[in-house]
PQR file with spaces between the fields and no chain letter, atoms N, CA, C, O and H, PARSE charges and radii, in Angstrom:
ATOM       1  N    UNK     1       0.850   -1.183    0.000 -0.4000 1.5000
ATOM       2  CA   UNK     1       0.000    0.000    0.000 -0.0000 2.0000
ATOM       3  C    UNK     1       0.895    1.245    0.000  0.5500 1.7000
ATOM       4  O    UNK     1       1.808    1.272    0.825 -0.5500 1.4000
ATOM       5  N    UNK     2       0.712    2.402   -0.938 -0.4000 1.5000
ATOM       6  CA   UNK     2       1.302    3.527   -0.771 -0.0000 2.0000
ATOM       7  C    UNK     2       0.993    4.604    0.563  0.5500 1.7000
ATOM       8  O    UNK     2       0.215    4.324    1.475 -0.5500 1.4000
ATOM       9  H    UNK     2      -0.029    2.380   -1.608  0.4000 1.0000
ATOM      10  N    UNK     3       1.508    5.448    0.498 -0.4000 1.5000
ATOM      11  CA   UNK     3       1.778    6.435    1.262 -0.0000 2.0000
ATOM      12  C    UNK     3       0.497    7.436    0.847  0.5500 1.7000
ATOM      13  O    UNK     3       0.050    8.265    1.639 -0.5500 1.4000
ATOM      14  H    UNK     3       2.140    5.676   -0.242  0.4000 1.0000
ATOM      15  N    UNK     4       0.117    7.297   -0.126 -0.4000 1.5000
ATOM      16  CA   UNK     4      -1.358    7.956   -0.620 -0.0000 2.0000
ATOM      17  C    UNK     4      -2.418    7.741   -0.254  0.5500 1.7000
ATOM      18  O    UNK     4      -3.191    8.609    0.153 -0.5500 1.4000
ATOM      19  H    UNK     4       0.480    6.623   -0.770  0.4000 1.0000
ATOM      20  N    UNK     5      -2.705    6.320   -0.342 -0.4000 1.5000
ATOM      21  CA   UNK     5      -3.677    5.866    0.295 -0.0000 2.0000
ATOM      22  C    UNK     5      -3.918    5.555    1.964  0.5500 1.7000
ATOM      23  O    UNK     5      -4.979    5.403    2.568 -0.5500 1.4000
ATOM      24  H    UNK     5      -2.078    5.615   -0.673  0.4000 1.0000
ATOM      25  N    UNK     6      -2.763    5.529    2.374 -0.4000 1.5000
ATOM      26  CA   UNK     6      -3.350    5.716    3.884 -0.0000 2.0000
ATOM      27  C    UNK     6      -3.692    7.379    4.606  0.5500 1.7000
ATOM      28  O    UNK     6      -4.146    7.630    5.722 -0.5500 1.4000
ATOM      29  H    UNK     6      -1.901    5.652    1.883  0.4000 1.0000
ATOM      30  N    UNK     7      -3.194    8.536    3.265 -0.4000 1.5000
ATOM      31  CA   UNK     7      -3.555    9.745    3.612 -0.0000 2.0000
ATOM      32  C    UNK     7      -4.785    9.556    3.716  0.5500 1.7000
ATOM      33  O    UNK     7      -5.146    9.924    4.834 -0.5500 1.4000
ATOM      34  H    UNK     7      -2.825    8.331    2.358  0.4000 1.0000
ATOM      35  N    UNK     8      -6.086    8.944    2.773 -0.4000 1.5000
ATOM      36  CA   UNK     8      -7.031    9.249    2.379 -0.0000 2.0000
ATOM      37  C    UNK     8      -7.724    8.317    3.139  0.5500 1.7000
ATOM      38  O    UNK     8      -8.955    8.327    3.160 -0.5500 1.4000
ATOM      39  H    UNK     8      -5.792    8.645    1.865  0.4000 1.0000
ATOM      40  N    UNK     9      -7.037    7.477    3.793 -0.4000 1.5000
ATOM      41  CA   UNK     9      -8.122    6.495    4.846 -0.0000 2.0000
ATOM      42  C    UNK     9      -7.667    6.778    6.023  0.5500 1.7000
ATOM      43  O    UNK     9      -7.314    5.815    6.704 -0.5500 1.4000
ATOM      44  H    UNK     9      -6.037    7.468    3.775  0.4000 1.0000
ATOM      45  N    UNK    10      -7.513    8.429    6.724 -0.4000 1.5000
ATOM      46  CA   UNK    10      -6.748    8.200    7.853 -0.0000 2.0000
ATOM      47  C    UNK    10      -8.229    8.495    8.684  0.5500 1.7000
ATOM      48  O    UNK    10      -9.285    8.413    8.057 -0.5500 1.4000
ATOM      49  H    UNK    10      -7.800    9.211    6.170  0.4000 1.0000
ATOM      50  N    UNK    11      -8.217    8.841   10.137 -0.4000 1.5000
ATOM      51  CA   UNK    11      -8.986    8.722   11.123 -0.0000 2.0000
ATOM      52  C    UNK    11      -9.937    9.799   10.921  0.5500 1.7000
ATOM      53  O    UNK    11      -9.774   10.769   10.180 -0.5500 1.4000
ATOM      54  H    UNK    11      -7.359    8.907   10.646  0.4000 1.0000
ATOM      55  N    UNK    12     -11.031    9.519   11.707 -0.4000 1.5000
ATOM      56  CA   UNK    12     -11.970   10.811   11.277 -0.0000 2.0000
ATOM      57  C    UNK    12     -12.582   11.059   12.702  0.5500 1.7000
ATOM      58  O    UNK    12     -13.105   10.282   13.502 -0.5500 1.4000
ATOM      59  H    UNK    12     -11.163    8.731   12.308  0.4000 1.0000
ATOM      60  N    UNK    13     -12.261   12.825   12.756 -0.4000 1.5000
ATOM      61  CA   UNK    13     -12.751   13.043   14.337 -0.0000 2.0000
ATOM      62  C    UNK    13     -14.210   13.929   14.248  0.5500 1.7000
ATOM      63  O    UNK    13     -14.549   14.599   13.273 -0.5500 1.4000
ATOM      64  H    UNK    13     -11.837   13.456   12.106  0.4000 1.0000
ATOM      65  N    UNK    14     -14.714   13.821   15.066 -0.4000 1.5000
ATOM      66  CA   UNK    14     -16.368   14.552   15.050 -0.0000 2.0000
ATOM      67  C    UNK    14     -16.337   15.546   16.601  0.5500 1.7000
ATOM      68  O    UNK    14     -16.217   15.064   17.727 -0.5500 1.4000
ATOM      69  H    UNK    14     -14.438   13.276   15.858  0.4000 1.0000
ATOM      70  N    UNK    15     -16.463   16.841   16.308 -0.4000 1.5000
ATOM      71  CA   UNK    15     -16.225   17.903   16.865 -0.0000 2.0000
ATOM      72  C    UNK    15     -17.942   19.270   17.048  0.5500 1.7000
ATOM      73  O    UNK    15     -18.254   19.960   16.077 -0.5500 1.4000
ATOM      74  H    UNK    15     -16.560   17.233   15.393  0.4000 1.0000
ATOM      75  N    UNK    16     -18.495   19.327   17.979 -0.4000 1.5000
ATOM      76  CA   UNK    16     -19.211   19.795   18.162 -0.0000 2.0000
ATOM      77  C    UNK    16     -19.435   21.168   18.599  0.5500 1.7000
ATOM      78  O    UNK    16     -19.351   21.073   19.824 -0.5500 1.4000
ATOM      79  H    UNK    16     -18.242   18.766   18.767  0.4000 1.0000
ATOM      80  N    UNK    17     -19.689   22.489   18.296 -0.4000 1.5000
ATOM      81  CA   UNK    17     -19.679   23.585   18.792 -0.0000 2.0000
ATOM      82  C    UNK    17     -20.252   24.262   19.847  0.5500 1.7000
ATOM      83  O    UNK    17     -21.020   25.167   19.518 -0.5500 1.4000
ATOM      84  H    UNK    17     -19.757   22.567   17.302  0.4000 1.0000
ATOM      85  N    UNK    18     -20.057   24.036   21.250 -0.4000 1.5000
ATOM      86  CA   UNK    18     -21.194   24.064   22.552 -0.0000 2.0000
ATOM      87  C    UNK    18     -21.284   25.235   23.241  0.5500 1.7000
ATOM      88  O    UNK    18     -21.970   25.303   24.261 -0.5500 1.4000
ATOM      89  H    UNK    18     -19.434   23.302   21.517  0.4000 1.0000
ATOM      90  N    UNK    19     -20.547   26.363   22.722 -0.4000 1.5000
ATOM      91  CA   UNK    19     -20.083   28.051   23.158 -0.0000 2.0000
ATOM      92  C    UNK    19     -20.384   28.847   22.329  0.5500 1.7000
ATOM      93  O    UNK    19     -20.427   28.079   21.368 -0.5500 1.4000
ATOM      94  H    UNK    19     -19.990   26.308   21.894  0.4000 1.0000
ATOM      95  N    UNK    20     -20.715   30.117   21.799 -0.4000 1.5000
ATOM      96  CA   UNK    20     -20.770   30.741   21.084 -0.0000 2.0000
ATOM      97  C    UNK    20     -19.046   31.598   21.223  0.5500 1.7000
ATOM      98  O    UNK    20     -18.341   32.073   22.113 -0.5500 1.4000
ATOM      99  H    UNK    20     -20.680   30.740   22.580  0.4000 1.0000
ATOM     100  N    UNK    21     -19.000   31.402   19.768 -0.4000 1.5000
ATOM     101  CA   UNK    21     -17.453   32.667   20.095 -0.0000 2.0000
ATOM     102  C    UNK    21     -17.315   34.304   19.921  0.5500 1.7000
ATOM     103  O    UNK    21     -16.246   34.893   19.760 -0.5500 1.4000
ATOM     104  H    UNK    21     -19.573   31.016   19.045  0.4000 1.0000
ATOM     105  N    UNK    22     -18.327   34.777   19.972 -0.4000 1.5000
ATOM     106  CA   UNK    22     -18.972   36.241   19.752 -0.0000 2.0000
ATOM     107  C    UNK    22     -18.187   36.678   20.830  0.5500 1.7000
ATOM     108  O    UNK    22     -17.316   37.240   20.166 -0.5500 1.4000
ATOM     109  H    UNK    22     -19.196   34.298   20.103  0.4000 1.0000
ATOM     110  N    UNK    23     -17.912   36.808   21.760 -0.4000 1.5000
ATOM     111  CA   UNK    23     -17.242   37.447   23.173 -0.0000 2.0000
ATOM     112  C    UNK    23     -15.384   36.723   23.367  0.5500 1.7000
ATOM     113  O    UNK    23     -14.591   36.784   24.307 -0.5500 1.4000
ATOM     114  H    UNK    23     -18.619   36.352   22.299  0.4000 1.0000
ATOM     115  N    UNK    24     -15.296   36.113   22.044 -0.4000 1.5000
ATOM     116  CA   UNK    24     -14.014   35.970   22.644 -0.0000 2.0000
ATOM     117  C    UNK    24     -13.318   36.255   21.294  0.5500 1.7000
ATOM     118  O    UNK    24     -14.071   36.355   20.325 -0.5500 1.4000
ATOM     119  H    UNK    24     -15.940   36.063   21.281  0.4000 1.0000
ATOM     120  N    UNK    25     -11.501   36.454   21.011 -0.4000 1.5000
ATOM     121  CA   UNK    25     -10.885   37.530   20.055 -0.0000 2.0000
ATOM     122  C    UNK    25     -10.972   36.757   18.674  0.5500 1.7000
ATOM     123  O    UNK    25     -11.396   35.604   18.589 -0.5500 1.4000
ATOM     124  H    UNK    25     -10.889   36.373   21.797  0.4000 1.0000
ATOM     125  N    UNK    26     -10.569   37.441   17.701 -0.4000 1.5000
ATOM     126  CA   UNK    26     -10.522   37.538   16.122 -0.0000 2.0000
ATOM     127  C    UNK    26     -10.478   35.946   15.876  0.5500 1.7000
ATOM     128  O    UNK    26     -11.229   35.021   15.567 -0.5500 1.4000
ATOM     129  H    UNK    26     -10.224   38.377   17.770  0.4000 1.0000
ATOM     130  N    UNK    27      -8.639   36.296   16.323 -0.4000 1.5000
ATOM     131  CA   UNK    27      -8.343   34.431   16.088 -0.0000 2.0000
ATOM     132  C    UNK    27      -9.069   33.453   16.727  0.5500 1.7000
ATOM     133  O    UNK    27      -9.170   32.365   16.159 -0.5500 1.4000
ATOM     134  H    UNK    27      -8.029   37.048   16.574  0.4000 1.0000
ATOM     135  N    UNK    28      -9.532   33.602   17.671 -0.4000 1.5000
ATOM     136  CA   UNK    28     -10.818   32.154   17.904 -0.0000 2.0000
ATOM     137  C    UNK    28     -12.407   31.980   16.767  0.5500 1.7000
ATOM     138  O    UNK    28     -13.152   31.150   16.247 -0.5500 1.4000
ATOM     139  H    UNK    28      -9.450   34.485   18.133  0.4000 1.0000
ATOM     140  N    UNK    29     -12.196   33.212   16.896 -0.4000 1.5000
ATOM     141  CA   UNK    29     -13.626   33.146   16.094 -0.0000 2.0000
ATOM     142  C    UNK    29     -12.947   32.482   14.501  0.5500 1.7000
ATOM     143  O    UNK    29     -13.476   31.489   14.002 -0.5500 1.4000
ATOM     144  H    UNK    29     -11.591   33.886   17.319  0.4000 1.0000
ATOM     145  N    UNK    30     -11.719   33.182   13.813 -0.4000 1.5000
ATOM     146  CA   UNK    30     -11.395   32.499   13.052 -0.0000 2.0000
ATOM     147  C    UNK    30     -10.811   31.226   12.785  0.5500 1.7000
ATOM     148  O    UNK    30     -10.521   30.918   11.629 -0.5500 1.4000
ATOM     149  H    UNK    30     -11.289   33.988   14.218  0.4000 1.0000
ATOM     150  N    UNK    31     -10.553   30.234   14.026 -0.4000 1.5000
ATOM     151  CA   UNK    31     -10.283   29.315   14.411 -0.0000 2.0000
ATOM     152  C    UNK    31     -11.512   28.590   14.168  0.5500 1.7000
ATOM     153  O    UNK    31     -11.419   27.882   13.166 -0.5500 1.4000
ATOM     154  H    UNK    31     -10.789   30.484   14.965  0.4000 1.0000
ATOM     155  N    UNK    32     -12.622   28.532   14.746 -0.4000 1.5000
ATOM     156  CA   UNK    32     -13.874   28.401   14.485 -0.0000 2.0000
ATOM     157  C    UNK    32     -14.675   28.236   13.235  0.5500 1.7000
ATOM     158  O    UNK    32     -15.672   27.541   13.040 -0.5500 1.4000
ATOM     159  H    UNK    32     -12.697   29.107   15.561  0.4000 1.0000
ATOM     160  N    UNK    33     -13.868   29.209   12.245 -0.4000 1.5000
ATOM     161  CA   UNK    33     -14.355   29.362   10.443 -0.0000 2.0000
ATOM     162  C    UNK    33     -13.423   27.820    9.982  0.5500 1.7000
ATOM     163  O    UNK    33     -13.783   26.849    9.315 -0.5500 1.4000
ATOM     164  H    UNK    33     -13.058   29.774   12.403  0.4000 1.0000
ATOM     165  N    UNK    34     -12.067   28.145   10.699 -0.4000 1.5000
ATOM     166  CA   UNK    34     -11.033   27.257    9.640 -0.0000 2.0000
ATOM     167  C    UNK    34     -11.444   25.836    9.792  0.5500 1.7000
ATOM     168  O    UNK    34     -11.185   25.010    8.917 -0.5500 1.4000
ATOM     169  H    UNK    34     -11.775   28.933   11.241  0.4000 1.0000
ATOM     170  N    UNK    35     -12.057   25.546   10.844 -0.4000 1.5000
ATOM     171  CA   UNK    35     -12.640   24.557   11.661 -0.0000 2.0000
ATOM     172  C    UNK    35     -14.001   24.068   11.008  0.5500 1.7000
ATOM     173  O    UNK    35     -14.543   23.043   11.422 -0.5500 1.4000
ATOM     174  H    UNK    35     -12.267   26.217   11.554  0.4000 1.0000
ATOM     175  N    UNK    36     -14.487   24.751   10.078 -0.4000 1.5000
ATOM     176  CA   UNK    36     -15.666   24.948    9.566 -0.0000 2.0000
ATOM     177  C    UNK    36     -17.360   24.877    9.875  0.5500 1.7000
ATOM     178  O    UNK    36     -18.248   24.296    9.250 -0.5500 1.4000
ATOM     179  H    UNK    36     -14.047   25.583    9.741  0.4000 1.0000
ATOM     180  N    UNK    37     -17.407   25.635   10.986 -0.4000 1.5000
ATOM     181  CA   UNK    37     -18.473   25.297   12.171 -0.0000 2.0000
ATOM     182  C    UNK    37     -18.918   27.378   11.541  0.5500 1.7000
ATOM     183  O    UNK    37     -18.126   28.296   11.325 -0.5500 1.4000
ATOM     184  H    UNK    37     -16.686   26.106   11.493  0.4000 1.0000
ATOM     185  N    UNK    38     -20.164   27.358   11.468 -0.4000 1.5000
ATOM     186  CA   UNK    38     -20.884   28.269   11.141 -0.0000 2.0000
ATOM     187  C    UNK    38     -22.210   28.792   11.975  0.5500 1.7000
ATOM     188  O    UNK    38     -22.851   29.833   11.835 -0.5500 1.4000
ATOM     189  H    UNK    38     -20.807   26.612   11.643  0.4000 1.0000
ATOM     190  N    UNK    39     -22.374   27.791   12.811 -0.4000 1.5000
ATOM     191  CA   UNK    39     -23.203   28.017   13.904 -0.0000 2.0000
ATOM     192  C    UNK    39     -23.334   27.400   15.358  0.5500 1.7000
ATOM     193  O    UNK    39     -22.705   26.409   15.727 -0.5500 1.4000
ATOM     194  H    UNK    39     -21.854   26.945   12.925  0.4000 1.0000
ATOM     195  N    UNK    40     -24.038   27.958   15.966 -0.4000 1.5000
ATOM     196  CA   UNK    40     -23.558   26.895   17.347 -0.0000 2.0000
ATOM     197  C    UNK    40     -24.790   26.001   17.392  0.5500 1.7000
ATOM     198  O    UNK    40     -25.986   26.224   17.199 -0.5500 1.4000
ATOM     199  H    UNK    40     -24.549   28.763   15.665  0.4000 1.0000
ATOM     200  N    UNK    41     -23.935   24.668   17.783 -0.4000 1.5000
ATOM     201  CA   UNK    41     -24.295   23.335   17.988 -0.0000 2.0000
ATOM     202  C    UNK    41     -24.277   22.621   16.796  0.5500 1.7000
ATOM     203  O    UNK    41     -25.032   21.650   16.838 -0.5500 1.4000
ATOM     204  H    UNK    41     -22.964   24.487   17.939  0.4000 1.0000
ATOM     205  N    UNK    42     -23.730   22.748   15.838 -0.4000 1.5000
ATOM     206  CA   UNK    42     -23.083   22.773   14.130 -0.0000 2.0000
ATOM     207  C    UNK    42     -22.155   21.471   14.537  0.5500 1.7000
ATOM     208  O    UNK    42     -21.216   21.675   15.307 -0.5500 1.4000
ATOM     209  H    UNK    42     -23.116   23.537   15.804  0.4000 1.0000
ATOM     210  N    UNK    43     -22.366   20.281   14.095 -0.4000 1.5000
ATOM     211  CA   UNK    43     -20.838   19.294   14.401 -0.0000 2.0000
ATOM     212  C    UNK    43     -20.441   19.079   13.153  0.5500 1.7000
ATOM     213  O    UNK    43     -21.140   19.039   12.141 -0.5500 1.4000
ATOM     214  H    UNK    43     -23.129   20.115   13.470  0.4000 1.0000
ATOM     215  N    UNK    44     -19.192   18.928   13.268 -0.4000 1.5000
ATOM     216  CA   UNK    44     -18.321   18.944   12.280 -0.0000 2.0000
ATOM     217  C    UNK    44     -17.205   17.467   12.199  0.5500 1.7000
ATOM     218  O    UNK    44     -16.565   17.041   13.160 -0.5500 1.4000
ATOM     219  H    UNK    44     -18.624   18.960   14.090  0.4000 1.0000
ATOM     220  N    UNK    45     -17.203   17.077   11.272 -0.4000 1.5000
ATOM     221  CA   UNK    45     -16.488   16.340   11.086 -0.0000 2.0000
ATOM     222  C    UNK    45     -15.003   16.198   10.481  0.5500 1.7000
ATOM     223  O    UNK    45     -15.129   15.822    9.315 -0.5500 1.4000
ATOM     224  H    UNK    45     -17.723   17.423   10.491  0.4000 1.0000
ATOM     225  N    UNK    46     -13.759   16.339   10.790 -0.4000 1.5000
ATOM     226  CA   UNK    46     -12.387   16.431    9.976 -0.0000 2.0000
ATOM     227  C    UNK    46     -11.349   15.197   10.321  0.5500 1.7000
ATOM     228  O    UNK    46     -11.555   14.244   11.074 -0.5500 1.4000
ATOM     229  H    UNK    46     -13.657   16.643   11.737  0.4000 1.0000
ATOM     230  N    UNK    47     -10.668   15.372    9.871 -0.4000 1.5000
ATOM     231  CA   UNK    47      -9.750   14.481    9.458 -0.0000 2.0000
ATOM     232  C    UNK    47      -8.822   14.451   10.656  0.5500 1.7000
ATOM     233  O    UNK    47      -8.220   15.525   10.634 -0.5500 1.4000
ATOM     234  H    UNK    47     -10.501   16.146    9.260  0.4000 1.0000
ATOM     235  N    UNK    48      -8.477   13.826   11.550 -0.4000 1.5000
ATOM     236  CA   UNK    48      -7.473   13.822   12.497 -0.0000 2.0000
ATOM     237  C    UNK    48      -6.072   13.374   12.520  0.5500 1.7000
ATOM     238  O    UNK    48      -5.540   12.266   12.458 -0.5500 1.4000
ATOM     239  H    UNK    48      -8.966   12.954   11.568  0.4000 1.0000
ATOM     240  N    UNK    49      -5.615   14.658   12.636 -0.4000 1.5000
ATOM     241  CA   UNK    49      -4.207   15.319   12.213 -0.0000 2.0000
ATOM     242  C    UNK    49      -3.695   16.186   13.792  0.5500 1.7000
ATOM     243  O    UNK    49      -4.314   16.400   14.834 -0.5500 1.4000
ATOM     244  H    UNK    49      -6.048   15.558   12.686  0.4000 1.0000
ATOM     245  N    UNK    50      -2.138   16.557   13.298 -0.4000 1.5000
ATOM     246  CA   UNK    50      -2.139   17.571   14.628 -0.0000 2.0000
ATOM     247  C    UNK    50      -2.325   18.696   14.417  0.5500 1.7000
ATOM     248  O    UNK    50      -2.434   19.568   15.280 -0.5500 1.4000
ATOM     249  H    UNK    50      -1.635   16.383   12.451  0.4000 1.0000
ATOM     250  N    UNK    51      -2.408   18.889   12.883 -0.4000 1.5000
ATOM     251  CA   UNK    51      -3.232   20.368   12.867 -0.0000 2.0000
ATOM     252  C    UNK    51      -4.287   20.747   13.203  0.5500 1.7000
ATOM     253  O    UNK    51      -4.518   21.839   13.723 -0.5500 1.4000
ATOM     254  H    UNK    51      -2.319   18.181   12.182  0.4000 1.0000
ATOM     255  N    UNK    52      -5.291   19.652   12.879 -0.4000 1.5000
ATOM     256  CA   UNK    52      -6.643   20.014   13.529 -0.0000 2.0000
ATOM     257  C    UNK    52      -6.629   19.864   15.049  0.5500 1.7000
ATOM     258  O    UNK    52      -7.338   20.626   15.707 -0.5500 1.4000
ATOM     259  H    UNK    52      -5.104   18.765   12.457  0.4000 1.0000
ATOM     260  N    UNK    53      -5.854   18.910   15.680 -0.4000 1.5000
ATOM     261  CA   UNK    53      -5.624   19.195   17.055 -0.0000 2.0000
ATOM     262  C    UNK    53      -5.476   19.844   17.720  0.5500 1.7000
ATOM     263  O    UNK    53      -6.064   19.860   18.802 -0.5500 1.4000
ATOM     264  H    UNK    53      -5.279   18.291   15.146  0.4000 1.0000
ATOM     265  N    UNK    54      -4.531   20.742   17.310 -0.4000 1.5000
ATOM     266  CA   UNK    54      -3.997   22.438   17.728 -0.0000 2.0000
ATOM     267  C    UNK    54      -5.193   22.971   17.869  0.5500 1.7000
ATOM     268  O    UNK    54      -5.583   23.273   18.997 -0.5500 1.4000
ATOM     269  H    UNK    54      -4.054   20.729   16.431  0.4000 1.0000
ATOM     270  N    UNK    55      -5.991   23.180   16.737 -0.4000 1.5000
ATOM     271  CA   UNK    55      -7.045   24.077   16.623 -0.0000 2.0000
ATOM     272  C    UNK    55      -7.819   23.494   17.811  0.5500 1.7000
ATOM     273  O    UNK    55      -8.178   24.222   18.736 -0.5500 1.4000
ATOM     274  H    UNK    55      -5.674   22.934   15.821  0.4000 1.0000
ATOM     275  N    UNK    56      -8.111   21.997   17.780 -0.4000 1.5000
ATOM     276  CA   UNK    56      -9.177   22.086   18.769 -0.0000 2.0000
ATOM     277  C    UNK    56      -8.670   22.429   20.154  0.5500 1.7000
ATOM     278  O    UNK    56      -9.435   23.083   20.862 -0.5500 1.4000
ATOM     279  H    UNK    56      -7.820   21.406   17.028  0.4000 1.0000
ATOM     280  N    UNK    57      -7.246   22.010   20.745 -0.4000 1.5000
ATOM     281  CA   UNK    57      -6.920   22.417   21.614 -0.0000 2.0000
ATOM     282  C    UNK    57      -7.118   24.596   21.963  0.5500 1.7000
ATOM     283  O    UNK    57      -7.332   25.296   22.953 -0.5500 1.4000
ATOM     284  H    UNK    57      -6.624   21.478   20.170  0.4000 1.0000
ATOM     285  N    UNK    58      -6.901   24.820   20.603 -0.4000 1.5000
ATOM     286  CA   UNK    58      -6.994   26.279   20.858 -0.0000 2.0000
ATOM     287  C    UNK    58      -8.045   26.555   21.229  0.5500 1.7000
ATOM     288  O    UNK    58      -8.045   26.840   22.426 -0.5500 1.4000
ATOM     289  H    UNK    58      -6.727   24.251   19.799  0.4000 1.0000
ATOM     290  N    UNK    59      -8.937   26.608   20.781 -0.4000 1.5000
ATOM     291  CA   UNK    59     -10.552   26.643   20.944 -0.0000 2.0000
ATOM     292  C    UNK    59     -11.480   25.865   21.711  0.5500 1.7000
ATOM     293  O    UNK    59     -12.688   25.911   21.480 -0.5500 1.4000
ATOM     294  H    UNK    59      -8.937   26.376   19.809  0.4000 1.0000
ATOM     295  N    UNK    60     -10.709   24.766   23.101 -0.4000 1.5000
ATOM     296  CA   UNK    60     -10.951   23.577   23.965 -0.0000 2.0000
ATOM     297  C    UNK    60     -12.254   24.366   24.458  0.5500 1.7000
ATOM     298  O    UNK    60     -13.147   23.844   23.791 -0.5500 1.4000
ATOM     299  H    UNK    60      -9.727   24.728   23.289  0.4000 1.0000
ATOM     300  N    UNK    61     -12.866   25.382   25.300 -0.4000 1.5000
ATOM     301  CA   UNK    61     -13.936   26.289   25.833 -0.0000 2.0000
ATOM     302  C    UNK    61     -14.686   26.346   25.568  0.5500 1.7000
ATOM     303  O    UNK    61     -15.679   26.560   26.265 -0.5500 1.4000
ATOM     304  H    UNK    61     -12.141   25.806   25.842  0.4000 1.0000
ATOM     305  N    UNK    62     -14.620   26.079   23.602 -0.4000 1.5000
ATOM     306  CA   UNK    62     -15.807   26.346   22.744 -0.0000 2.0000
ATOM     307  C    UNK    62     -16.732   24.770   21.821  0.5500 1.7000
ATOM     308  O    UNK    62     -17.798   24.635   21.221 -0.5500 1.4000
ATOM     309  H    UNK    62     -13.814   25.905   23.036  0.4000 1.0000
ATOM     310  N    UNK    63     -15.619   23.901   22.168 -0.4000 1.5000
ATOM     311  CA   UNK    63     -16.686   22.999   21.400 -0.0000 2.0000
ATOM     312  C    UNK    63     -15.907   21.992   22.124  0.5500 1.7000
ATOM     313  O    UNK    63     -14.877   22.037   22.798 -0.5500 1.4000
ATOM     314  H    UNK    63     -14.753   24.011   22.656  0.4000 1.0000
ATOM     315  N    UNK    64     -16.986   20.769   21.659 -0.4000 1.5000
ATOM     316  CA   UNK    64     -16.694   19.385   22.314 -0.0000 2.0000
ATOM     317  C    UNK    64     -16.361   18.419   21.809  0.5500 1.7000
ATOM     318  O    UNK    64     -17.315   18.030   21.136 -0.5500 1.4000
ATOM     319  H    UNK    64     -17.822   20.732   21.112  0.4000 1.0000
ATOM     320  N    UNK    65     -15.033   17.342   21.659 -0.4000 1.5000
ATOM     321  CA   UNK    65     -15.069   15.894   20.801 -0.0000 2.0000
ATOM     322  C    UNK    65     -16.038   15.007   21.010  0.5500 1.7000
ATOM     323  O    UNK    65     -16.187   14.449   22.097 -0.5500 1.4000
ATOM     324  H    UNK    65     -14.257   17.658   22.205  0.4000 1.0000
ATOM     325  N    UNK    66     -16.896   14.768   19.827 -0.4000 1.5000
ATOM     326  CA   UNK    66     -17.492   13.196   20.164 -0.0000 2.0000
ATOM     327  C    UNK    66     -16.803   12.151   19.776  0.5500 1.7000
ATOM     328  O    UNK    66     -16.035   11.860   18.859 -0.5500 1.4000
ATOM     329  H    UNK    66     -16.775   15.221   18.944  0.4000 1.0000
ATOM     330  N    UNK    67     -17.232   11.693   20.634 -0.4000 1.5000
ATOM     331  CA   UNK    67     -16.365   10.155   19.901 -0.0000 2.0000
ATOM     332  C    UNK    67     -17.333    9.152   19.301  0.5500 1.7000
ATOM     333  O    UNK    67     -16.911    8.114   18.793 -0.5500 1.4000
ATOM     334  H    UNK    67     -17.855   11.929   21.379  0.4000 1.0000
């Protein structure tokens, strides 16, 4: 198996929005866009990476992992 195909079958995390980010700064709220959550209680589903990790760690206050 290549190196391609396990990009495209890697893990998939499900992320829920349980805060509104209206009261907190620029970069969270845009953390929130990159994250692609547009409203609250919006779940989202991405690809689990440590980039998206970061983000959720940045934004831990505002939304929740499901598992």
């Amino acid at each position: 198996m290549n190196a391609k195909a396990n990009q495209t079958t890697g893990a998939r995390i499900r992320v829920k929005q349980v805060k509104s980010g209206v009261g907190g700064t620029q970069r969270q709220r845009q953390t929130l866009r990159g994250l692609g959550f547009r409203r609250l209680y919006q779940t989202v589903e991405l690809e689990d990476s440590p980039s998206v990790r970061g983000m959720i760690t940045a934004i831990a206050h505002l939304v929740r992992v499901e598992e």
